[in-house]
ZAKOLLO-370673 format. One line per field, with one value per residue: residue number from 1; x, y, z of N, C-alpha, C in turn. Coordinates in steps of 0.05 Angstrom, whole numbers, plus 32768, in hexadecimal, padded with zeros to 4 digits. Last residue first. Layout:
N
resi NUM,...
nu X,...
nv Y,...
nw Z,...
cau X,...
cav Y,...
caw Z,...
cu X,...
cv Y,...
cw Z,...
This chain:
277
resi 277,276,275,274,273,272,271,270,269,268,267,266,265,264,263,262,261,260,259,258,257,256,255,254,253,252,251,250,249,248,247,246,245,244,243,242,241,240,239,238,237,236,235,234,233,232,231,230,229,228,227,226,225,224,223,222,221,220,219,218,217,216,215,214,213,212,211,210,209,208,207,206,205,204,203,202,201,200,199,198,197,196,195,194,193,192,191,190,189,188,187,186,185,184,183,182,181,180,179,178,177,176,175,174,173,172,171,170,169,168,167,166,165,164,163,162,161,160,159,158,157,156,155,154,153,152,151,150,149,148,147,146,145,144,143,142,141,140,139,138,137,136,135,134,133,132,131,130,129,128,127,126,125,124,123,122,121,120,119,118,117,116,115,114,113,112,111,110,109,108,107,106,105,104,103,102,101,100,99,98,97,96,95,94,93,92,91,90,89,88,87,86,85,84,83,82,81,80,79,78,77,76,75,74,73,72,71,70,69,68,67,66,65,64,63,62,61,60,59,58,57,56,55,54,53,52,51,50,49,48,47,46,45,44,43,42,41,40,39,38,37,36,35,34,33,32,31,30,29,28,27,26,25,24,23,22,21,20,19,18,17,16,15,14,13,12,11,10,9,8,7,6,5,4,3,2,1
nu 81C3,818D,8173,8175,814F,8147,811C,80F9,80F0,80E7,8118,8136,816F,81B1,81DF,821F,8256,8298,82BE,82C7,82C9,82AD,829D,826C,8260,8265,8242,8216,8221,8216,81E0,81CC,81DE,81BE,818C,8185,8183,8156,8130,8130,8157,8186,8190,81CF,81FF,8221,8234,8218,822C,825B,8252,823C,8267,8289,8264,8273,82AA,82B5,8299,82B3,82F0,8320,834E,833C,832F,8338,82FF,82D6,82AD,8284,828C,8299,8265,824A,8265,8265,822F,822A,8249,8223,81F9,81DB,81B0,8195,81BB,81A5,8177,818A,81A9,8181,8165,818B,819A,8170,816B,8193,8196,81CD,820B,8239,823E,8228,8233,8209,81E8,81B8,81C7,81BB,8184,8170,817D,8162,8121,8123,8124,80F6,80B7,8088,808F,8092,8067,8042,8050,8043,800C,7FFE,800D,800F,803F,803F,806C,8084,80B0,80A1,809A,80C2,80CE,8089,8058,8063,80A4,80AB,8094,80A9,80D5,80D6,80BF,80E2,810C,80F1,80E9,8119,812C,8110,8121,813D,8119,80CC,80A9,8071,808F,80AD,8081,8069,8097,8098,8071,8050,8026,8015,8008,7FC5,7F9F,7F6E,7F3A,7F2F,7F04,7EDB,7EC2,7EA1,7E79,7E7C,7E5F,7E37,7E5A,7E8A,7E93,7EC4,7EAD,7EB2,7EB2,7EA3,7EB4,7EB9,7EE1,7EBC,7EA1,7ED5,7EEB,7EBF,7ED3,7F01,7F00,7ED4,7EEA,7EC3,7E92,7E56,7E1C,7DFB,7DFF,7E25,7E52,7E7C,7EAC,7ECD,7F07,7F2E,7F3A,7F42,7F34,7F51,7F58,7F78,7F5E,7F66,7F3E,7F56,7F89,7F72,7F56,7F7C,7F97,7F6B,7F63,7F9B,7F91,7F63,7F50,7F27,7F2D,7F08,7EC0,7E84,7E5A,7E54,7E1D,7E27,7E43,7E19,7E0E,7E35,7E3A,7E0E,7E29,7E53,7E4B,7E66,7E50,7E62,7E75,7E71,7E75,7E5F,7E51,7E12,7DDA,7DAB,7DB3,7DA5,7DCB,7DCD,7DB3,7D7D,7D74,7D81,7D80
nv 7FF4,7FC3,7FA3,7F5D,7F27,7EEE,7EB9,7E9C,7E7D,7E90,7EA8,7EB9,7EAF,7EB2,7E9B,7EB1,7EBD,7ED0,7EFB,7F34,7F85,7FC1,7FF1,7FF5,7FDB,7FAC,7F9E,7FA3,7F77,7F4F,7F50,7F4F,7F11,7EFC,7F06,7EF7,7EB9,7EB4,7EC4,7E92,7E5E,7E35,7DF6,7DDC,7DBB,7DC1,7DF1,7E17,7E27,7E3A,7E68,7E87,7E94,7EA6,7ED4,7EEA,7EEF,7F1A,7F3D,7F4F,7F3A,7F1A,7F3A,7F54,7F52,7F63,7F2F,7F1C,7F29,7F26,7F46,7F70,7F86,7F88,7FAE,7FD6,7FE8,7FF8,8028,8049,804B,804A,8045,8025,7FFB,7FDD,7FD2,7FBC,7F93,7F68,7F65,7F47,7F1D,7F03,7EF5,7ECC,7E9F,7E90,7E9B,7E85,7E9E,7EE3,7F0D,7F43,7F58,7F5E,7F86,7FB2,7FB3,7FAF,7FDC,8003,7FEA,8009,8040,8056,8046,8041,8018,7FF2,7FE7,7FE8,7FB0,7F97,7F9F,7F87,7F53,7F44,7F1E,7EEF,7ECD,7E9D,7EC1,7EE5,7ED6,7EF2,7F29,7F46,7F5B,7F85,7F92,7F57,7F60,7F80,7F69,7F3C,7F57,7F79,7F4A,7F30,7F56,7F5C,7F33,7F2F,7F62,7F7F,7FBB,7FBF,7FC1,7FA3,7F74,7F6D,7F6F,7F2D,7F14,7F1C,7F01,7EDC,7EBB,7E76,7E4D,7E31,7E1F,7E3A,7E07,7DCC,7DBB,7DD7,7DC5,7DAF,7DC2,7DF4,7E42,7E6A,7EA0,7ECB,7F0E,7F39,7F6E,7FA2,7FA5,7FB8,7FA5,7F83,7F63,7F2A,7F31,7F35,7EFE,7EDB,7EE4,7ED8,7EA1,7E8C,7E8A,7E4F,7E3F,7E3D,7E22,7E22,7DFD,7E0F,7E37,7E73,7E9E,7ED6,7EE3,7F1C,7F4E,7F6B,7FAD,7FA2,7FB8,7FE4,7FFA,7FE7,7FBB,7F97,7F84,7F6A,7F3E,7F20,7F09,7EF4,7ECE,7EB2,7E9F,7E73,7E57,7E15,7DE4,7DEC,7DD4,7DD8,7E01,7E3D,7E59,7E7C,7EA1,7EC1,7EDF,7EFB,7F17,7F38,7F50,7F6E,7F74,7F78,7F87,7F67,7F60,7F1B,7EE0,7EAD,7E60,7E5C,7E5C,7E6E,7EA0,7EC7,7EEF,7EF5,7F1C,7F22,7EEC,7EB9,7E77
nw 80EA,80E7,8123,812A,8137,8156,814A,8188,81AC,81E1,81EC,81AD,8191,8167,8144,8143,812E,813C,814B,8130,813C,812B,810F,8109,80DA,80EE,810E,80E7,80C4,80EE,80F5,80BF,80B7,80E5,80DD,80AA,80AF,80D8,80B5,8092,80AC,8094,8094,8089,806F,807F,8055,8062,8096,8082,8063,808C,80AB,8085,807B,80AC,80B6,8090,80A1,80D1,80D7,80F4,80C6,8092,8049,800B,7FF3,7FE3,7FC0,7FDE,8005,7FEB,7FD7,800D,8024,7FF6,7FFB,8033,802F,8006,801F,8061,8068,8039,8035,8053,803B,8005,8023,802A,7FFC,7FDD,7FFE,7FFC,7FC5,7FC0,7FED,8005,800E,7FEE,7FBD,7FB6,7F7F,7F62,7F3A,7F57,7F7D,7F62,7F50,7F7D,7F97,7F71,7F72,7FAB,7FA2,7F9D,7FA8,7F97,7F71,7F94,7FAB,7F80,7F75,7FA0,7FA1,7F71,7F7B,7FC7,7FED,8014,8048,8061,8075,80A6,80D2,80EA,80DD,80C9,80AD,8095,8088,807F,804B,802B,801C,800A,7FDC,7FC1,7FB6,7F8D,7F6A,7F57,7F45,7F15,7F00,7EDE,7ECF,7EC2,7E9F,7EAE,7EA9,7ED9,7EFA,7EE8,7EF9,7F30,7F3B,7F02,7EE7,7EE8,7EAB,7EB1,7ECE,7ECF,7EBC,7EB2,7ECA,7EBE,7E90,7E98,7E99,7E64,7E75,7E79,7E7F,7EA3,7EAE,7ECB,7EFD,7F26,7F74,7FB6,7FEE,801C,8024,8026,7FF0,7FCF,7FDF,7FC3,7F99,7F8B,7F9B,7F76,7F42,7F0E,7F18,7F35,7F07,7EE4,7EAF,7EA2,7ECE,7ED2,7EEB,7EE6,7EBE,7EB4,7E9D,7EC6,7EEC,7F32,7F6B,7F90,7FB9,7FE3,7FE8,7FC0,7FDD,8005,7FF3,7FD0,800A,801E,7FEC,7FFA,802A,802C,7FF8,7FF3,7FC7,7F7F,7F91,7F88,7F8B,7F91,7F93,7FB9,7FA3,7F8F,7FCA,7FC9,7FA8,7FAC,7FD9,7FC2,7F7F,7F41,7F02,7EC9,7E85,7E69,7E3D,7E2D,7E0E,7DE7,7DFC,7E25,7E50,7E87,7EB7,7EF4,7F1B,7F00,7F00,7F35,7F1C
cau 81C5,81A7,8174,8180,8158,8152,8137,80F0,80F8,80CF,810F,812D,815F,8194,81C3,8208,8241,828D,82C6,82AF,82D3,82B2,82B7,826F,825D,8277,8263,8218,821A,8231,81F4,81D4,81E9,81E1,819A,8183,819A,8176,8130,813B,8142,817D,817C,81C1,81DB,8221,824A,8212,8206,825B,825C,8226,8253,8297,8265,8259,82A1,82B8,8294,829A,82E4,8303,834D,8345,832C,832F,831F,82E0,82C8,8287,8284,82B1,8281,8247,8260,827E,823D,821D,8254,8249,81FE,81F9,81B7,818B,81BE,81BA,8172,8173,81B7,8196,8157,8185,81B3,8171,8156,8195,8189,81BF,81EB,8235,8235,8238,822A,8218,820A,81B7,81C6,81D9,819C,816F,8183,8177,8137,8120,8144,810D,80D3,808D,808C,80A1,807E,803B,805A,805A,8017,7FF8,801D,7FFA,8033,803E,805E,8071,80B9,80AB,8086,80BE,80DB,80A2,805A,8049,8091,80BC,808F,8092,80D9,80D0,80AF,80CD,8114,80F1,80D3,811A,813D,8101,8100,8143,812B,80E2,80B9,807C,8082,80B5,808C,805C,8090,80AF,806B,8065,8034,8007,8017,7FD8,7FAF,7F7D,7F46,7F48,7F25,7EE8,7EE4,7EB2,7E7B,7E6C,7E6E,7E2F,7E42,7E7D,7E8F,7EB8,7EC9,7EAE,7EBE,7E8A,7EB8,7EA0,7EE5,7ECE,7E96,7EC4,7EFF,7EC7,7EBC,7EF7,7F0D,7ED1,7EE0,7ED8,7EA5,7E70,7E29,7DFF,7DF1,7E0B,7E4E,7E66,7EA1,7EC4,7EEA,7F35,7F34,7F57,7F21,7F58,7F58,7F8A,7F5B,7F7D,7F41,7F37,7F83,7F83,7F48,7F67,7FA5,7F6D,7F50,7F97,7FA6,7F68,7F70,7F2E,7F32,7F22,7EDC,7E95,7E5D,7E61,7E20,7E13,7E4C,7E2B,7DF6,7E32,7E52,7E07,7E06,7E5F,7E45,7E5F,7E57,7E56,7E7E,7E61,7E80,7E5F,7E61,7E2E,7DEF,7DB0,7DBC,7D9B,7DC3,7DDA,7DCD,7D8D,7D79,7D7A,7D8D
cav 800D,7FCF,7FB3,7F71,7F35,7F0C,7EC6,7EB6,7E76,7E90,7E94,7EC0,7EA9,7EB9,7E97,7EA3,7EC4,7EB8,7ED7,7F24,7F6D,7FA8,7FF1,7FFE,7FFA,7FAE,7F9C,7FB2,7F98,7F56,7F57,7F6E,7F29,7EF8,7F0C,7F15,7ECF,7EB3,7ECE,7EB8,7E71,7E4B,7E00,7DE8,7DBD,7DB7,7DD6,7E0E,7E16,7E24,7E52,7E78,7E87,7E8E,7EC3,7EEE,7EE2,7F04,7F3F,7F3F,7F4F,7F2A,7F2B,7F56,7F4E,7F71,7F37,7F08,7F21,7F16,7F28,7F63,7F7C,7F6D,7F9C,7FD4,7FDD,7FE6,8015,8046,803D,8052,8050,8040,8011,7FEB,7FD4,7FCC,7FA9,7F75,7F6A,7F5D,7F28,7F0D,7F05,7EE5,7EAB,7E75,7EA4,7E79,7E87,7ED8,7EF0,7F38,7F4D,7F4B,7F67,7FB0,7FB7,7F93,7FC9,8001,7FEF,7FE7,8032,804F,8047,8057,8038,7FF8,7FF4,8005,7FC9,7F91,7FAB,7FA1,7F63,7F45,7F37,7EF0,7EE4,7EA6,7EA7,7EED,7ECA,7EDB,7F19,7F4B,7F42,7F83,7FA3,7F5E,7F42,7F86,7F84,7F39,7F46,7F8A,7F59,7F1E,7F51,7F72,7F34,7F1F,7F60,7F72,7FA0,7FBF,7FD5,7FC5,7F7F,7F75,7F7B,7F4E,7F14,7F20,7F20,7EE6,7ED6,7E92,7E5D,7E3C,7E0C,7E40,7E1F,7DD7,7DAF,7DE1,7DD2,7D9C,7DC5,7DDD,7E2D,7E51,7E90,7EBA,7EF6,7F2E,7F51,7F98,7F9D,7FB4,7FB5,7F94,7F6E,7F37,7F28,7F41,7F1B,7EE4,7EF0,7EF0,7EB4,7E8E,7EA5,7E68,7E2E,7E49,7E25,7E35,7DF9,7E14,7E27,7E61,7E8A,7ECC,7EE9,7EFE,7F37,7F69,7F93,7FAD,7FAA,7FD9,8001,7FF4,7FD1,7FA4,7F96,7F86,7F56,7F32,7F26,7F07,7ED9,7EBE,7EB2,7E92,7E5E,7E32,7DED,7DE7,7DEA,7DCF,7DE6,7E37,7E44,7E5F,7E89,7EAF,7ECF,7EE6,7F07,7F22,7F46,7F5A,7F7E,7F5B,7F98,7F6B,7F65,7F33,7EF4,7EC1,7E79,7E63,7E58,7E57,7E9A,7EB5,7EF2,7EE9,7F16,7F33,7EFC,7ED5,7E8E
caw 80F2,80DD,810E,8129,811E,815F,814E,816E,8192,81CF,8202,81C1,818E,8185,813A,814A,811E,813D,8148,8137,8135,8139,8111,812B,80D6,80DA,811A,80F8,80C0,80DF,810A,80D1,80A6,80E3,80F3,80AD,809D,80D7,80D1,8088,80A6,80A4,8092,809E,8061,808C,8056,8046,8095,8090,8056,807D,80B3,808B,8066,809D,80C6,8084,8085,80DA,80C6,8105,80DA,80A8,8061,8020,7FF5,7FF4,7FAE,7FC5,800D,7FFB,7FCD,7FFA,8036,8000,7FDD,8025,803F,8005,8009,804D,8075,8042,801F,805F,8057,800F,8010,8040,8016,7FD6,8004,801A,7FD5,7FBD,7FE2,7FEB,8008,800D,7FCD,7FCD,7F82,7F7D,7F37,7F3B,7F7E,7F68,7F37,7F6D,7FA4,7F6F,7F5D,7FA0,7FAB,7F82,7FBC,7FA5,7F69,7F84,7FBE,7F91,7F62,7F9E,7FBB,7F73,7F63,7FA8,7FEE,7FF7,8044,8054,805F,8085,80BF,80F5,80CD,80D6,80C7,80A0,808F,808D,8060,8032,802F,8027,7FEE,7FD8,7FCF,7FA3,7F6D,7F68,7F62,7F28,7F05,7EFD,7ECE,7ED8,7E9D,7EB6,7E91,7EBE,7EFF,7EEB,7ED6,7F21,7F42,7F24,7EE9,7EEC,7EC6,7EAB,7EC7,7EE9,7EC1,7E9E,7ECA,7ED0,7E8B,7E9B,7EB5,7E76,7E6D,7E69,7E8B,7E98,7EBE,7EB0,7EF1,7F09,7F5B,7F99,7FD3,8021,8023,803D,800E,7FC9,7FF0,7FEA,7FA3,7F93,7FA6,7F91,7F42,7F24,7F09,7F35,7F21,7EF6,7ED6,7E97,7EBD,7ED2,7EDB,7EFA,7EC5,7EBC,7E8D,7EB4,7EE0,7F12,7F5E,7F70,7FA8,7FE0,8002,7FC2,7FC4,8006,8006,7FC0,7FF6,8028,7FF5,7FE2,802C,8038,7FFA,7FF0,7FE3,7F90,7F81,7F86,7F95,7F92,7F86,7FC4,7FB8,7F86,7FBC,7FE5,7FA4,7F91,7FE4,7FDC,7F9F,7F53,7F1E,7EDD,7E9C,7E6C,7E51,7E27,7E22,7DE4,7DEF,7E1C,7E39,7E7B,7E99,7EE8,7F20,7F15,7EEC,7F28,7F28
cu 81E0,81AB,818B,8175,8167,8162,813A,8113,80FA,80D7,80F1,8122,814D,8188,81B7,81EA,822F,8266,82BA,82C0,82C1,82C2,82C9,8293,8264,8279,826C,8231,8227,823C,8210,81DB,81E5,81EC,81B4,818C,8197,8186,8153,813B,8142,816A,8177,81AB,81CA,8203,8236,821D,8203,823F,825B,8233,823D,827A,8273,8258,827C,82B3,829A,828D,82C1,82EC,832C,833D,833A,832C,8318,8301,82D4,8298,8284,82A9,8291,825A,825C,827F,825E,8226,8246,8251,821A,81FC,81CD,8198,81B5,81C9,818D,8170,819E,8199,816C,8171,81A3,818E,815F,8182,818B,81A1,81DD,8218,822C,8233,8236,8214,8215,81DE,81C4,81DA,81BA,8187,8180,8187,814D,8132,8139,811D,80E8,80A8,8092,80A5,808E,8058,8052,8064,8037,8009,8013,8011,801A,802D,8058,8054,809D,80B1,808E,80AE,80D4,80AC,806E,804E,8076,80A4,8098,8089,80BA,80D5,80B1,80C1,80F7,80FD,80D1,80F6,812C,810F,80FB,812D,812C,80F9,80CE,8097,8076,80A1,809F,8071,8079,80A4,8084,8067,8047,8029,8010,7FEE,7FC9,7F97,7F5F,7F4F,7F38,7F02,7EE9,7ECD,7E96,7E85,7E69,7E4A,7E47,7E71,7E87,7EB0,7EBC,7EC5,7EA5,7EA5,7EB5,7EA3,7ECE,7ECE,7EA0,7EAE,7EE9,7EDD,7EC5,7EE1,7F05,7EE1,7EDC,7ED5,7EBF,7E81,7E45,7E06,7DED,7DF7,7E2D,7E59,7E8E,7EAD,7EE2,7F14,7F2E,7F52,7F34,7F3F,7F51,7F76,7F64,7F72,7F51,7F39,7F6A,7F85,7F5D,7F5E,7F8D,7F83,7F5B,7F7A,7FA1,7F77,7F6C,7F46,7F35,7F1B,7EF1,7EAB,7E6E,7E6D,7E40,7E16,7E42,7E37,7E05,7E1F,7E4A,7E2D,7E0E,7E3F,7E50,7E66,7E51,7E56,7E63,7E71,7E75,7E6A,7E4F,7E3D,7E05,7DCD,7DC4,7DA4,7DC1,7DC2,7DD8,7DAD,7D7E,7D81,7D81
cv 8019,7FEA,7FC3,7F8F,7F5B,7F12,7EEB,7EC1,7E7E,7E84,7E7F,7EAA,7EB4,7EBC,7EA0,7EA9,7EB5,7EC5,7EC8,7F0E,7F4E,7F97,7FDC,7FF4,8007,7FCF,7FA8,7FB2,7FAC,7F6F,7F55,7F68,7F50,7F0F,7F06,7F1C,7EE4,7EC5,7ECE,7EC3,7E84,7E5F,7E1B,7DF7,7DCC,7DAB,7DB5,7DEF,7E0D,7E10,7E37,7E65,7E72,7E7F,7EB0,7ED5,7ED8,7EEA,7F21,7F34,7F3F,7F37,7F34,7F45,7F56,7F72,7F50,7F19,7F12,7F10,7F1A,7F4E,7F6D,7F6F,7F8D,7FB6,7FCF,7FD5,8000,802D,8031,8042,805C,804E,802F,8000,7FE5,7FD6,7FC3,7F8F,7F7E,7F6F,7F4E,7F1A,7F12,7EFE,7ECD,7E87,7E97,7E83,7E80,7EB8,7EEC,7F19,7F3F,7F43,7F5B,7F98,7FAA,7F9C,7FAC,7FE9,7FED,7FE2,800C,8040,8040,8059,8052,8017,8001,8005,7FE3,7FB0,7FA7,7FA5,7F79,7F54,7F36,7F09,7EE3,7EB6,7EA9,7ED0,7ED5,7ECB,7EFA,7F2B,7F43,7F69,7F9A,7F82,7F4F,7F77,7F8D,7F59,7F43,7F6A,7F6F,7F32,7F40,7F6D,7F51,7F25,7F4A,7F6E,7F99,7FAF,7FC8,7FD4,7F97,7F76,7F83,7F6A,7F38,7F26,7F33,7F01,7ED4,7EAC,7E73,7E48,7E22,7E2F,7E1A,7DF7,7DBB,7DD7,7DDE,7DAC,7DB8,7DDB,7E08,7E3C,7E7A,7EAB,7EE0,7F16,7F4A,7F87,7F9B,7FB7,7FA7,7FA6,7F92,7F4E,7F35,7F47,7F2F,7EF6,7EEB,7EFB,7ED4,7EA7,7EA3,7E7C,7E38,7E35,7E32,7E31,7E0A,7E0F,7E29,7E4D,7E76,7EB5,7ED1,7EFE,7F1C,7F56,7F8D,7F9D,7FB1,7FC6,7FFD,8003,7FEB,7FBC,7FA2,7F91,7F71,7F49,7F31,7F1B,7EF3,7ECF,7EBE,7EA6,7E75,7E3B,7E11,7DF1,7DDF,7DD5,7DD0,7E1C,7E33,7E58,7E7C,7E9A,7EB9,7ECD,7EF2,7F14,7F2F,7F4C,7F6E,7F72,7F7E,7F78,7F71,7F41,7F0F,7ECD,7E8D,7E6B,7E52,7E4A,7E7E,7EB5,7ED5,7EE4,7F03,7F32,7F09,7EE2,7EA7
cw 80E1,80E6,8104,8121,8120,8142,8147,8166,817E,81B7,81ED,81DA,81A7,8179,8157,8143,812F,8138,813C,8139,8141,812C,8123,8122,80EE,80DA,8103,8108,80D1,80CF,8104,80E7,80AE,80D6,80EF,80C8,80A6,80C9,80D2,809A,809D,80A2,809F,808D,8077,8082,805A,804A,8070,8090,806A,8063,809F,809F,806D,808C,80B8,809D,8082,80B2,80CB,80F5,80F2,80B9,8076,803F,800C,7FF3,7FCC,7FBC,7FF4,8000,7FCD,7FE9,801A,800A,7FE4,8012,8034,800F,8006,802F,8072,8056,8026,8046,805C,8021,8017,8034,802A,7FEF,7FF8,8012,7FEB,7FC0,7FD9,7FE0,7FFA,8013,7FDF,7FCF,7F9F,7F7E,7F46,7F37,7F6C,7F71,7F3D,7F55,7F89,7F7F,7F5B,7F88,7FAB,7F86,7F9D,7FBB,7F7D,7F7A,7FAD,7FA3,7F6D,7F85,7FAD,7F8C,7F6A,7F98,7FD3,7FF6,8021,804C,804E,8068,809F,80E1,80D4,80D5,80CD,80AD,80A1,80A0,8070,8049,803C,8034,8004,7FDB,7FDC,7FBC,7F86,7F75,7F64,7F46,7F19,7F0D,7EEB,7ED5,7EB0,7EAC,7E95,7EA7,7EDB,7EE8,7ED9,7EF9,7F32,7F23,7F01,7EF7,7ECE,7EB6,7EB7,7EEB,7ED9,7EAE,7EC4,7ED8,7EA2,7E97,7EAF,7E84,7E7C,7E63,7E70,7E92,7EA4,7EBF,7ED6,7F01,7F43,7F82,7FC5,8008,802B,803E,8023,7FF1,7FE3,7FEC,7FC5,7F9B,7FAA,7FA2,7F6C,7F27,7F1E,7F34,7F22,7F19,7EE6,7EAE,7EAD,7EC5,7EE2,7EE6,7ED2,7ED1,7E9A,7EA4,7EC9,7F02,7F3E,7F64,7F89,7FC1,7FF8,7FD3,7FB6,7FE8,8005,7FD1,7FDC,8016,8002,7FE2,800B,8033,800A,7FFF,7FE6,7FB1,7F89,7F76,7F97,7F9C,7F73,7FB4,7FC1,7F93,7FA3,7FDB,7FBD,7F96,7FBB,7FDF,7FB0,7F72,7F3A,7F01,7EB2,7E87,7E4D,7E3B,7E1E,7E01,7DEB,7E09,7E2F,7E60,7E91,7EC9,7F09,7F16,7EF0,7F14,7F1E
């Protein structure tokens, strides 16, 4: 291999940091012979955070064996490729080929553990509500399940929106059973917090403590819905939930009354998500 691109050293490991071009990340990847299956979707979130400008040089180094061949590191180099942005990584040479078993075995972070070691309480409900707020934003609610935003895009929403924060502070308390993910109850809140907090704090209150009612109250048609798909083990999508819970929002803030909670759906099989008002 070129000296150019990769430092000759009979010895020991070693790590060196190196300016890797999208032209010496293409030329790497020829000697990328054998690896794990590669992961599009983890490739293309490195591409956005190259693009965006977060990527970070954080210790975590692109690796080689004595053979010279690529241990790890593929990923980034192809969102390096893709992307068309020139990164500094640490790279490492002379390792043997056999501890390629061992990398990448460790646990790896969540966006939740990230997040609190920023500082952030309520770190993992508030790490699971900008996800799908972000899912929801760039593919919208049909593909939101699997959406996986990057820790950089997840702490830039963060920063630049306070009221996350406050949506996970006031869901961390909120327990509704019959909700089997408290993600989507902190998501909701979020959503109808912006339009009225007052009424917001009010709507999951009441769905929690379960008092308060009236005959028709779409509050408690809400939760007699999703106590029932708990009963029955019904499988409801997050598409779903978010259509039941703002179209109950929404009778609820229009001063309606409800019988009955259905799941539409479109001709296409796309279900019909409301928007809160």
């Amino acid at each position: 291999m070129s000296a150019a691109i990769i430092e000759e050293n009979d010895g020991d490991p070693y790590t060196v940091v190196i300016t890797v071009t999208p032209d010496v990340a293409k030329r790497w990847l020829t000697k990328n012979l054998l690896n794990r299956t590669l992961r599009p979707r983890q490739v293309d979130s490195y591409v956005r955070d190259m693009l965006a400008g977060n990527w970070e040089l954080n210790g975590e180094s692109i690796k080689w064996s004595v053979t010279e061949t690529l241990l790890d590191g593929q990923h980034r180099l192809r969102a390096v490729v893709k992307s068309g942005v020139t990164i500094r990584s640490f790279v490492t040479f002379n390792l043997p080929v056999s501890t390629q078993i061992s990398m990448d075995t460790g646990i790896k972070r969540t966006p939740g553990d990230a997040l609190g070691i920023k500082g952030q309480p309520n770190a993992n409900q508030l790490a699971a509500i900008v996800r799908l707020a972000l899912a929801v934003q760039d593919i919208g609610y049909q593909a939101m399940q699997n959406y996986r935003p990057t820790t950089a895009e997840m702490n830039a929403a963060v920063l630049g929106d306070p009221s996350f924060a406050e949506a996970a502070k006031f869901t961390a308390n909120i327990r509704v059973p019959e909700i089997r993910f408290s993600s989507i109850i902190g998501y909701a809140y979020w959503r109808m917090a912006k339009i009225d907090k007052g009424d917001a704090r009010t709507f999951w209150q009441q769905a929690s403590t379960k008092v308060g009612f009236r005959e028709g109250d779409p509050i408690l048609v809400l939760v007699k819905r999703f106590g029932e798909a708990r009963a029955k083990r019904e499988d409801l999508p997050k598409p779903a939930m978010m259509s039941l819970i703002f179209r109950a929002w929404n009778a609820y803030r229009a001063g309606k009354t409800l019988t009955r909670l259905r799941i539409n759906s479109t001709k296409g099989g796309l279900i019909e998500v409301p928007e809160p008002k």
